[in-house]
C-alpha positions as CSV (number, residue, x, y, z in Angstrom):
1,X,70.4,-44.1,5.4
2,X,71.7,-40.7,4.8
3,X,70.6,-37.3,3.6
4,X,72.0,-38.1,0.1
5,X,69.8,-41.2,0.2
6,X,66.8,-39.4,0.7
7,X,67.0,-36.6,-1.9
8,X,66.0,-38.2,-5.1
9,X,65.4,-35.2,-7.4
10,X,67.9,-32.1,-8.1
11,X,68.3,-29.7,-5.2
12,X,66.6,-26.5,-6.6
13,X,62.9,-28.4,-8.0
14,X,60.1,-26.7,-6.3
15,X,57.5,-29.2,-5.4
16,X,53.9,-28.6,-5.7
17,X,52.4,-29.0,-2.3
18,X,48.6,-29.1,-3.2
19,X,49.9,-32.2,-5.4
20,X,51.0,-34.3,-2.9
21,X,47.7,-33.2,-0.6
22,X,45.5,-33.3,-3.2
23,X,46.9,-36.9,-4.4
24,X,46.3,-38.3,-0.9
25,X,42.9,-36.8,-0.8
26,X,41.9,-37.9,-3.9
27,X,43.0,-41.3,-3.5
28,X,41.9,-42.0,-0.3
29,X,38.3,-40.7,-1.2
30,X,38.3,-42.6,-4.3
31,X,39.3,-46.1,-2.4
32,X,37.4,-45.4,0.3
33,X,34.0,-44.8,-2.6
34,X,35.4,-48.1,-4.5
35,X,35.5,-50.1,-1.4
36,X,31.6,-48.8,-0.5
37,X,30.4,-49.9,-4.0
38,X,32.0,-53.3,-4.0
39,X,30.8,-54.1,-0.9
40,X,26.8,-53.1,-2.0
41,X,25.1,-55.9,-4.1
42,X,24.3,-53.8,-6.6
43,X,26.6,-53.5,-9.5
44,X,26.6,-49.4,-10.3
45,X,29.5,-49.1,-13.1
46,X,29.3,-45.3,-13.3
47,X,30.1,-45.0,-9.2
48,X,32.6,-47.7,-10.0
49,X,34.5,-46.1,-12.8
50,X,34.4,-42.9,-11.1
51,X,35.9,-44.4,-7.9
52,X,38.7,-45.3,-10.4
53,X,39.1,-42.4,-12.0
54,X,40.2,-40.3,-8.6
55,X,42.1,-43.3,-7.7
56,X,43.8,-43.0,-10.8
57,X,44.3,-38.9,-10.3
58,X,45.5,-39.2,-7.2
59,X,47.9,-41.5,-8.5
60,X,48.7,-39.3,-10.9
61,X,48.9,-36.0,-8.9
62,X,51.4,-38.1,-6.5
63,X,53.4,-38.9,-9.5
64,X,53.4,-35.6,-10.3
65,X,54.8,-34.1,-7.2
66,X,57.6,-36.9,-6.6
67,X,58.9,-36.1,-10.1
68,X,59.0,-32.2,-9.4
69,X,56.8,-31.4,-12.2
């Protein structure tokens, strides 16, 4: 695999940093926080759904940064 393999995007996109640190930060927290309420015995939908929700902006913020945008 070369260099030209590696560089998906154009050559002059700036890339966020605090995207791609705040993605991983926000998804690990938020799967880390799912994985605690699904192991509990009590069903608590609002911890759940908000376990999702930085799961799913972490996603997103990840998304964000591979695409330059």
């Amino acid at each position: 695999m070369n260099n030209e393999e590696l560089n998906t995007g154009d050559p002059g996109v700036q890339r966020n940093k605090w995207n791609l640190i705040l993605g991983i930060l926000f998804l690990g927290y938020g799967s880390f926080r799912l994985y605690q309420k699904l192991q509990m015995g009590e069903t608590d939908a609002f911890g759940i759904l908000l376990a999702v929700g930085f799961i799913g902006f972490g996603i997103y913020d990840l998304w964000k940064y591979y695409k330059g945008v």
